[in-house]
PAKE-29902 format. One record per residue (C-alpha): x, y, z. Coordinates in steps of 0.001 Angstrom, whole numbers, padded with zeros to 6 digits, always signed. Layout:
XYZ;...
# end
This chain:
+093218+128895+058749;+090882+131347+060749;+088009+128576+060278;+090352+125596+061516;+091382+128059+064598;+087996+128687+065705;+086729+125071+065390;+089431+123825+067497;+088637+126784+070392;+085344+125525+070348;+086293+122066+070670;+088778+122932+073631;+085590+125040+075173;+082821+121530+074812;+085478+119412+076153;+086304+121907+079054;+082328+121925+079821;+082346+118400+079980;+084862+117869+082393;+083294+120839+084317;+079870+118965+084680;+081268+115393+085267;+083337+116932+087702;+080625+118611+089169;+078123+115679+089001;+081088+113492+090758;+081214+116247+093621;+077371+115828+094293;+077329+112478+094355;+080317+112289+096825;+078296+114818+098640;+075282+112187+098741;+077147+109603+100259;+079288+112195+102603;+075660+113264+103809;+074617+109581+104498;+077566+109048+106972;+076435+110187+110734;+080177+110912+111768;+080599+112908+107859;+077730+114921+107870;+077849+118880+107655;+081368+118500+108452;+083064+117802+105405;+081869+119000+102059;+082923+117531+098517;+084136+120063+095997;+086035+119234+092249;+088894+120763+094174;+089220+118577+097266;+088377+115123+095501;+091709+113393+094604;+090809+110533+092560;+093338+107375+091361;+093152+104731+088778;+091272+102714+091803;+090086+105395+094489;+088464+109100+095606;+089790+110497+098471;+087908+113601+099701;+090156+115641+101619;+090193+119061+102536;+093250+121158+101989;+092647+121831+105950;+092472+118316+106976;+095951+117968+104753;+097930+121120+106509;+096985+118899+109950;+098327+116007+108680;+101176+117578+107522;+101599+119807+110736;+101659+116513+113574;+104642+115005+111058;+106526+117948+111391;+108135+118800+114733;+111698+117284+114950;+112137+117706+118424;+109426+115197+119240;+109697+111737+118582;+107881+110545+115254;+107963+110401+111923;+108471+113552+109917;+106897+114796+106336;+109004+117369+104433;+107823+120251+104722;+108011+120620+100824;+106059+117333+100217;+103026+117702+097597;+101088+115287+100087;+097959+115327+097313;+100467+113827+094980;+101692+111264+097156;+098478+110398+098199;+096961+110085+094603;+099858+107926+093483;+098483+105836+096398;+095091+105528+095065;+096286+103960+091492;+097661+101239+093370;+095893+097996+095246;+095727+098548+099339;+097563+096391+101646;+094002+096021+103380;+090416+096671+102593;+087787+095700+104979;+085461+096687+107532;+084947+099827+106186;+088736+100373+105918;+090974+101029+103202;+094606+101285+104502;+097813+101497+102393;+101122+100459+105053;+104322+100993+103949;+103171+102055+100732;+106007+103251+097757;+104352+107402+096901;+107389+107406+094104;+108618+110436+095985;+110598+111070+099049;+107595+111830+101554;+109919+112365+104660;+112130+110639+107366;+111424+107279+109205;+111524+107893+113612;+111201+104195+114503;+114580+101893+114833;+114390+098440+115835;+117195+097102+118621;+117410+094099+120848;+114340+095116+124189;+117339+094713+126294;+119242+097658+124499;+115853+099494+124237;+114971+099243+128290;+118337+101080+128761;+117752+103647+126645;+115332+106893+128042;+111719+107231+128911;+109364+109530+127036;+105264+110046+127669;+104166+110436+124261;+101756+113665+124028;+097539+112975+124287;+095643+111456+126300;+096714+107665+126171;+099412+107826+128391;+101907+105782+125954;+105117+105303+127109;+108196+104815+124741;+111650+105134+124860;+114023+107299+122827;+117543+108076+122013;+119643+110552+120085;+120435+109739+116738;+119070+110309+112723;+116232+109744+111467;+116491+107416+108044;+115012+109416+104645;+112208+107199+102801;+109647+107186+100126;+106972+105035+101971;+103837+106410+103197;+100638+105007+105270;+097157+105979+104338;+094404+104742+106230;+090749+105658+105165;+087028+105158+105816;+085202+104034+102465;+082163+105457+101714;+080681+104283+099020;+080999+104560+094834;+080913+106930+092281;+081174+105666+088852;+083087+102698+089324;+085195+103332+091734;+085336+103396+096041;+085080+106629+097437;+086793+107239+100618;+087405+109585+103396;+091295+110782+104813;+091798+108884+108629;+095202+109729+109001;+098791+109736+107199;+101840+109440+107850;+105731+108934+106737;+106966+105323+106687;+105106+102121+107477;+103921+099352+110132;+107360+097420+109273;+110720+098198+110652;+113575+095737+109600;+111374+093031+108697;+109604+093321+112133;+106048+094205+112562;+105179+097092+115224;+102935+096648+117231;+099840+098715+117713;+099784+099974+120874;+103252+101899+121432;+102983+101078+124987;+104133+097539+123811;+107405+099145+121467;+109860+098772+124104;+109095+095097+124566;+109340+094518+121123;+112448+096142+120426;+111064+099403+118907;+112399+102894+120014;+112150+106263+118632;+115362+108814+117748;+115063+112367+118185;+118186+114790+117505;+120903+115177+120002;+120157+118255+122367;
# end
């Protein structure tokens, strides 16, 4: 019994050591083609622990670069989309990578609209007639693009979708490595209706944002 016990430690330690040096010979070739990128380089840094990796994909993500992405999805005063502040966003985003993209080229990988399996947040775009919408109030979005939008009081709708846009880099054994863009809760699609992508164009298109009543 002693002799069984010890063989299957043993086992438990090669396999461990495996995984440990695949892991680690992932990480340094994710490093390679980090290194090779002009806008990458010396700025992010691949690790066993910041590579989430899918069925199909490798995102490397810092858990930095997640608490921002997290942190601009979570002010409820301003009008957006909102993550809970609960939300396991590595989860949700490696659920992502098992699945195909809605589009994959120039040096893009983007899922829109995409299901994480989890609630991820709470939706902040509605879709009206633009002649309801032009009644309703202005709002300068924050940054430095001067978009305009208009809101109104009202909920904000719970959902499970998610966007994930990335940069692909290049591949490691089989399968596209990528780098995080941006996230956030919800999709491109609101009712049916396609948004448009400058949110200086919403209003036209019947697209205005909710934000609670004050």
């Amino acid at each position: 019994m002693g002799q069984k016990r010890i063989k299957e430690k043993m086992k438990l330690l090669i396999e461990n050591w495996r995984k440990f040096i695949n892991e680690e010979v992932d990480a340094q070739a994710a490093q390679q083609l980090i290194d090779a990128n002009p806008y990458l380089k010396g700025k992010l840094t691949a690790s066993p622990e910041n590579m989430i990796e899918g069925e199909k994909y490798i995102l490397v993500v810092s858990d930095e670069s997640l608490g921002h992405v997290k942190d601009r999805h979570q002010n409820a005063s301003a009008p957006g989309s909102l993550f809970d502040p609960g939300l396991d966003l590595r989860s949700a985003m490696q659920n992502l990578l098992s699945q195909n993209p809605d589009e994959a080229s120039g040096g893009r990988v983007k899922w829109l609209g995409a299901d994480a399996g989890m609630q991820v947040g709470k939706m902040g775009v509605k879709l009206a007639s633009p002649e309801e919408v032009a009644k309703m109030k202005d709002y300068k979005m924050p940054g430095g693009r001067n978009e305009m939008v208009k809101i109104t009081a009202g909920e904000r709708e719970s959902t499970s979708q998610i966007s994930l846009i990335t940069a692909e880099l290049g591949d490691i054994g089989g399968k596209k490595l990528l780098s995080l863009i941006t996230a956030f809760p919800g999709g491109t699609n609101v009712g049916g209706k396609e948004m448009p992508m400058d949110r200086n164009d919403f209003a036209a298109a019947g697209f205005y944002f909710v934000v609670p009543k004050t």
